[in-house]
C-alpha positions in Angstrom: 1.4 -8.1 28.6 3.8 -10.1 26.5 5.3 -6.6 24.9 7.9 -8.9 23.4 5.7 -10.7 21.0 4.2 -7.0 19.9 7.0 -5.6 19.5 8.7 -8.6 17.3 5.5 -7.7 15.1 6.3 -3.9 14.7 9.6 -4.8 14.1 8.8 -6.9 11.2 7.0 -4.7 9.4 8.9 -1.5 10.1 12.4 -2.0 8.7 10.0 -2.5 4.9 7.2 -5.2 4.5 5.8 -7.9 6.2 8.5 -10.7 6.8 7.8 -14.4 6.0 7.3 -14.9 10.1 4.8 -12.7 10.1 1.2 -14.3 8.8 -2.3 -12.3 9.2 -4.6 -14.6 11.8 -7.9 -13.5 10.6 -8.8 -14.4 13.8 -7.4 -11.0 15.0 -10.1 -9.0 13.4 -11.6 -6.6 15.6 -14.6 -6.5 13.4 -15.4 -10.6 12.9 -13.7 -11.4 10.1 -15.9 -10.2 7.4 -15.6 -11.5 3.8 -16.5 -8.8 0.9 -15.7 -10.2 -3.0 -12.1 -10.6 -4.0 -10.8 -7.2 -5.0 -10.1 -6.0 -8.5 -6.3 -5.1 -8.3 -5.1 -3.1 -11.2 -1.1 -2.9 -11.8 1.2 -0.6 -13.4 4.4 -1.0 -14.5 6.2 2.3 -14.6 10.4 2.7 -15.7 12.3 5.4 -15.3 16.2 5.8 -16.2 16.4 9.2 -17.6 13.7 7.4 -19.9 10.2 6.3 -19.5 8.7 3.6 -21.0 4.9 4.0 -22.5 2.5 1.9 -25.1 0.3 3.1 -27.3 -3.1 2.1 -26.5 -5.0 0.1 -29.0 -8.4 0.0 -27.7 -11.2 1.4 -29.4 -12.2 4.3 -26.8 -8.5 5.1 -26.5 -6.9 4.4 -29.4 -3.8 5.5 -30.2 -3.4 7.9 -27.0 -0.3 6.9 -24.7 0.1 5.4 -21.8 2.3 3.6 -18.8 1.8 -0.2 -18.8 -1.0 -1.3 -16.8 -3.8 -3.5 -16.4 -6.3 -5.8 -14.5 -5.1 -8.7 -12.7 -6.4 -12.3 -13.6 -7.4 -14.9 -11.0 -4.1 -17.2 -9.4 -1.9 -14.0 -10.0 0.1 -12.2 -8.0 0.7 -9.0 -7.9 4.3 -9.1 -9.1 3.5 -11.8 -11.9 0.6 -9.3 -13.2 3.2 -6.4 -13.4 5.2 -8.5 -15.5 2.9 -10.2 -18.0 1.2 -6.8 -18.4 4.2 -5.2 -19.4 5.5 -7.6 -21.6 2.0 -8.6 -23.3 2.2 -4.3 -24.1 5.6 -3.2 -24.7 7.5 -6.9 -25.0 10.1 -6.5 -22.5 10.8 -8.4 -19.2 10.9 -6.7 -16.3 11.9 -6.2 -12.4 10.4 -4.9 -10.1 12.4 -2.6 -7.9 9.9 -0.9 -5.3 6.3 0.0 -4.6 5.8 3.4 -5.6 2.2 4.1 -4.6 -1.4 2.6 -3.7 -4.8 4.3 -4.8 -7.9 3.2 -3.7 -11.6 3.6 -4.3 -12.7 1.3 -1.5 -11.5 -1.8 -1.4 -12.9 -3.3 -4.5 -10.2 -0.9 -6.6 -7.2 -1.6 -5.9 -4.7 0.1 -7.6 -0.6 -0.5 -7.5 2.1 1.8 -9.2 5.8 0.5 -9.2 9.0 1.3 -10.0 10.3 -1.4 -12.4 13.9 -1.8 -14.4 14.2 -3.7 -18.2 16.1 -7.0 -17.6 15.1 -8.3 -21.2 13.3 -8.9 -24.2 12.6 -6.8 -27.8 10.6 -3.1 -27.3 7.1 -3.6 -29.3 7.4 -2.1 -32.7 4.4 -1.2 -34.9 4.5 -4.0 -36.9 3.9 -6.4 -34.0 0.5 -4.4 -33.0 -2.0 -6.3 -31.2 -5.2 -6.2 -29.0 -2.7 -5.0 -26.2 -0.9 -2.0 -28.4 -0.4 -0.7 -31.0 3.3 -0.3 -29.6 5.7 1.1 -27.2 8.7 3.3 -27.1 11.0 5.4 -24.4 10.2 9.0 -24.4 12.5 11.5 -21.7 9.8 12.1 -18.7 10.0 15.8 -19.5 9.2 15.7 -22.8 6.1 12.6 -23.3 3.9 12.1 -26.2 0.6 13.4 -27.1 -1.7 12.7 -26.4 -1.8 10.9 -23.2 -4.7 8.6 -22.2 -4.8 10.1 -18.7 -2.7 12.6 -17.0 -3.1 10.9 -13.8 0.4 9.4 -14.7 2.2 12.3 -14.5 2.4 12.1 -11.0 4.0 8.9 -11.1 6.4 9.4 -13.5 7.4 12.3 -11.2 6.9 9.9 -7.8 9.8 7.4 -9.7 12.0 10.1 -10.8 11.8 11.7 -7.3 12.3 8.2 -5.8 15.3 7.4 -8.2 17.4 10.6 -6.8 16.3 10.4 -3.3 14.4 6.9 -2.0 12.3 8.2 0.7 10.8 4.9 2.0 12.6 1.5 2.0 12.3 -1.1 -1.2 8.6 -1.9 -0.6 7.5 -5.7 -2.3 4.1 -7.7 -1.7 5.5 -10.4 0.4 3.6 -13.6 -1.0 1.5 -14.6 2.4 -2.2 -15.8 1.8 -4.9 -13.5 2.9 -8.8 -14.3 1.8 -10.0 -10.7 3.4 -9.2 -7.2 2.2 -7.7 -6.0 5.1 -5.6 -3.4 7.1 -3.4 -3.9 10.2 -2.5 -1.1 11.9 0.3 0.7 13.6 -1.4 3.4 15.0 0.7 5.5 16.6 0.9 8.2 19.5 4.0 10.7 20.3 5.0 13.2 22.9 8.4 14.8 22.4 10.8 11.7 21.7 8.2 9.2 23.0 6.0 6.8 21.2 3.1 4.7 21.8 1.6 2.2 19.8 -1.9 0.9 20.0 -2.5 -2.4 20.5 -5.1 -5.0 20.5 -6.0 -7.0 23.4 -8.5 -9.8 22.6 -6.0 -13.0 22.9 -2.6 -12.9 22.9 -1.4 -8.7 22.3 -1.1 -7.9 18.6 -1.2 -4.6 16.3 -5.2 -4.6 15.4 -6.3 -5.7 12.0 -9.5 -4.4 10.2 -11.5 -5.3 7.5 -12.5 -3.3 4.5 -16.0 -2.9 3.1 -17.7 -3.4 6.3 -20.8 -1.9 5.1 -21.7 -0.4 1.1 -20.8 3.1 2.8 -16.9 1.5 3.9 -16.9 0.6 0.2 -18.1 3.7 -1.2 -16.0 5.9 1.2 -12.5 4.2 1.2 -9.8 2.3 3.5 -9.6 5.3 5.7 -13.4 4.1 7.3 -12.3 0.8 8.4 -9.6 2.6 10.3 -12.0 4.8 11.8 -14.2 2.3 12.6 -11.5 0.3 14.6 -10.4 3.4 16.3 -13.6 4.4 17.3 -14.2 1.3 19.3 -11.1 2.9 21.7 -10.8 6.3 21.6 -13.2 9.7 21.6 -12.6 10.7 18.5 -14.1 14.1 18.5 -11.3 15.4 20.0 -8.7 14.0 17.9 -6.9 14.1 14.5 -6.1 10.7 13.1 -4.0 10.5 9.8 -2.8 7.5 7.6 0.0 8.6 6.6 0.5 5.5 4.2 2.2 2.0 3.9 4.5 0.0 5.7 4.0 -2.8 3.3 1.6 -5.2 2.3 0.8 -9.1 2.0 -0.8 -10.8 -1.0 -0.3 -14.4 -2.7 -3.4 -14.7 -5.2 -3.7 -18.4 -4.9 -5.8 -20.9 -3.4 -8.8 -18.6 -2.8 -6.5 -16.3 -1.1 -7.1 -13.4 -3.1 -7.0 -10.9 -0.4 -4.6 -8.0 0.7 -3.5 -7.1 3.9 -2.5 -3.7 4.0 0.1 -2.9 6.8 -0.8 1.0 7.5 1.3 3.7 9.8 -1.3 5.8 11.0 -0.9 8.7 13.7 -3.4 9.6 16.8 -3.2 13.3 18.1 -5.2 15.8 20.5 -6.7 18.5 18.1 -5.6 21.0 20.1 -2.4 22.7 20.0 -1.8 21.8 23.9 1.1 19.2 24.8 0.0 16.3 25.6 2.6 13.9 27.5 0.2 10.8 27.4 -2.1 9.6 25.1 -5.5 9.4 24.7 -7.1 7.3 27.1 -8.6 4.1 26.0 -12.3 3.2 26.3 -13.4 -0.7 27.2 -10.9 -3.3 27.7 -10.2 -4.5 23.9 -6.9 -2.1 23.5 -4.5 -0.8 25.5 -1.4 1.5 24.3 2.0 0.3 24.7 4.9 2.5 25.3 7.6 1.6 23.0 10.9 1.1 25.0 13.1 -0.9 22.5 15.5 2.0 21.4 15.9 0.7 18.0 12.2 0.3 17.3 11.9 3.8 18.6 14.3 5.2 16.8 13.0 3.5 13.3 9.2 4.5 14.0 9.8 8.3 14.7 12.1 8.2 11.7 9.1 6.8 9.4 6.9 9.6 10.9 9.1 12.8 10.5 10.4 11.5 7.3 7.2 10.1 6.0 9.0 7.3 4.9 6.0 5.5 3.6 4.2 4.3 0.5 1.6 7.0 -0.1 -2.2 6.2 -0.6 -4.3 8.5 -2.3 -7.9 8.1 -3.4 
């Protein structure tokens, strides 16, 4: 079964993100390699000391409300190089990026990334250098922000940094810089009973976590990443019987260039029986596509039931 080669991939995307060894073969696609439009990725660039940093908005329907630094990417970027001309085109600092904080998605045409940045440099946007991009920007303590806000949705994240600040739940997660032209997730789908754990895996060529496209049909890109990993799963398994969760990312692949302005999204999801039974195998596998492999390697073990207990992840919400 060559389980070495499978379980060099888990291994590579475990410990944080995909490692430079570790390419997507759109070849592996379980669903033929569909293309859908490049992705509109929208970045944010969130700080937090004891201090965040926010701009004040200078477009029309928005106008002076307040908000984290963010914005659309533009063609040949990465994801990275958006975070930091966004931020410094709105509040005139340089920037570095420290971690992935969190991924929310509305189907994979909206894309959006929040992270956890530090100031390396620069002069803070005053009011006299307003522009198209702000009107200016400022530090305000996170429990006492300006009003008004543009959106409250950043609430969340500016408690997400401070929480990740005092306690990091989930490794320094980075977009490694590996061409993908699909919007894409592979999958470590996972299976455990008492200190055991299996991992799906596909079959078709040489073993290898499954990888699924995104935006299948106009329903996959209405109804989120979650229906691609259904899809997939559904080839396999009986899912009536069974609760499947993504519990969020491992890390993720993206370089921007050279018509490669895809994302592959590598996902820890979970598998289990519905009922409240114990189950000491896992679900048996339908056709002859995917097969589950019982992880052996103590250390991988020891790593993957760490990232599911802890839910040491990159959260997705929609």
């Amino acid at each position: 079964m060559q389980r070495a080669g499978v379980a060099d991939e888990a291994c590579a995307l475990i410990p944080g993100p995909l490692s430079a060894e570790s390419p997507l073969d759109p070849n592996l696609l379980q669903d033929g390699g569909l293309r859908i439009p490049a992705p509109c990725h929208v970045t944010f660039g969130a700080f937090s000391e004891d201090e965040v940093l926010l701009i004040q908005e200078a477009k029309r329907e928005c106008r002076g409300s307040w908000y984290l630094p963010a914005g659309r990417m533009e063609p040949g970027e990465t994801i990275l190089e958006a975070l930091q001309r966004e931020v410094e085109e709105e509040a005139g600092l340089r920037c570095e990026p420290l971690t992935l904080l969190s991924l929310e998605e509305r189907g994979p045409s909206w894309v959006r990334f929040a992270f956890l940045a530090r100031p390396t440099g620069g002069i803070l946007k005053t009011s006299k250098e307003a522009d198209a991009e702000s009107l200016q920007a400022a530090w305000y303590p996170r429990t006492s922000l300006p009003a008004p806000l543009r959106a409250h949705d950043i609430l969340h994240l500016v408690e997400l940094a401070a929480q990740y600040r005092q306690h990091a739940r989930h490794p320094c997660v980075l977009p490694q810089e590996l061409p993908c032209s699909l919007v894409c997730q592979r999958l470590v789908a996972t299976f455990t009973s008492v200190q055991s754990v299996w991992v799906l895996v596909g079959a078709v060529g040489l073993p290898h976590l499954p990888v699924t496209a995104c935006g299948f049909s106009p329903m996959e890109q209405r109804g989120g990443m979650k229906v691609a990993v259904l899809r997939l799963l559904q080839e396999c398994l009986a899912l009536h019987h069974l609760a499947v969760e993504t519990e969020g990312l491992l890390g993720l692949q993206h370089l921007g260039r050279d018509r490669a302005d895809g994302i592959c999204l590598n996902v820890l999801v979970t598998v289990a029986f519905r009922d409240a039974g114990v189950h000491s195998e896992p679900p048996k596998i339908r056709g002859e596509n995917f097969y589950w492999w019982k992880v052996v390697e103590e250390d991988l073990q020891r790593q993957l039931l760490q990232r599911l207990q802890e839910s040491s992840v990159v959260p997705v919400n929609r």
